[in-house]
C-alpha positions in Angstrom: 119.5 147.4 76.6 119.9 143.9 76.9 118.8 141.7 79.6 121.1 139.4 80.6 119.2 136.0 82.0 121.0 134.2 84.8 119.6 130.5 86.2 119.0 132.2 90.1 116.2 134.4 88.3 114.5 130.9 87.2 112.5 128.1 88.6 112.7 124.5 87.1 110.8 121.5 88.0 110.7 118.2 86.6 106.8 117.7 88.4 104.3 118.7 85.4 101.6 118.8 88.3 103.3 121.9 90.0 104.4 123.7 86.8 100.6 123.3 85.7 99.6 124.6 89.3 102.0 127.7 88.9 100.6 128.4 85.7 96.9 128.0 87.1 98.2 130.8 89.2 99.4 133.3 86.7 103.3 132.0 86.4 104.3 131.6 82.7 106.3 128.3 81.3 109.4 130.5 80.2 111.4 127.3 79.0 110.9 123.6 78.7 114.0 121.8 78.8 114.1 118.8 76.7 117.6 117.0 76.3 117.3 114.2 79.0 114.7 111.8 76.8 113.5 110.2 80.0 112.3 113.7 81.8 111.8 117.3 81.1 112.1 120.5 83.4 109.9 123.4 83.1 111.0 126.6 84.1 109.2 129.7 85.2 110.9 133.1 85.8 110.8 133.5 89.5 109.5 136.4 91.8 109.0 137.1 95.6 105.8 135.2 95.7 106.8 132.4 93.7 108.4 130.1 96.9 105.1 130.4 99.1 103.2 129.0 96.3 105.4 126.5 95.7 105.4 125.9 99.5 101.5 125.7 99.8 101.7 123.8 96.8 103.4 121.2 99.0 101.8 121.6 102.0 98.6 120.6 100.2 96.9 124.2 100.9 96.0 125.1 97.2 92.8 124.9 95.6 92.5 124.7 91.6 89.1 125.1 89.4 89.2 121.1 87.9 88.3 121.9 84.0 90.9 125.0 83.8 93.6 122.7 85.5 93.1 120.2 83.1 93.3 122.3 80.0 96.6 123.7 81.6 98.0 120.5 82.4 97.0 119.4 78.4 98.8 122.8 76.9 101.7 121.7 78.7 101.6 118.6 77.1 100.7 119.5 74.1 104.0 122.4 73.9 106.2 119.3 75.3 105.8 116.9 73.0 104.7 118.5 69.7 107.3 121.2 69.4 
């Protein structure tokens, strides 16, 4: 059967720093969209956790590990701009 995808089931951001956070906690980049050249949105398939993380996120009440936050943040990159 096929899964049809609507845009409520998603989460986009144009903020690399809280897509790299979600993905430092488990969330997967489901689509990068690139067709504005001047910013990109990154978009992560959304569950019932996914707004207190980004709220805590905001709030400023997350921690990450430095070194795995960094390699994140330079796969992200790297998928951005070399595919």
């Amino acid at each position: 059967m096929t899964e049809i995808l609507q845009e409520k089931d998603f989460f986009g951001t144009t903020d690399i720093n809280l897509h790299a956070t979600l993905r430092y906690y488990g969330y997967h980049t489901e689509a990068i969209d690139k067709n504005d050249v001047s910013r990109a949105i990154f978009y992560t398939k959304r569950d019932g956790a996914l707004d207190g993380l980004i709220q805590k996120y905001f709030a400023h009440e997350l921690m990450v590990e430095p070194l795995a936050f960094a390699t994140l943040l330079k796969e992200i990159k790297t998928r951005l701009y070399h595919s």
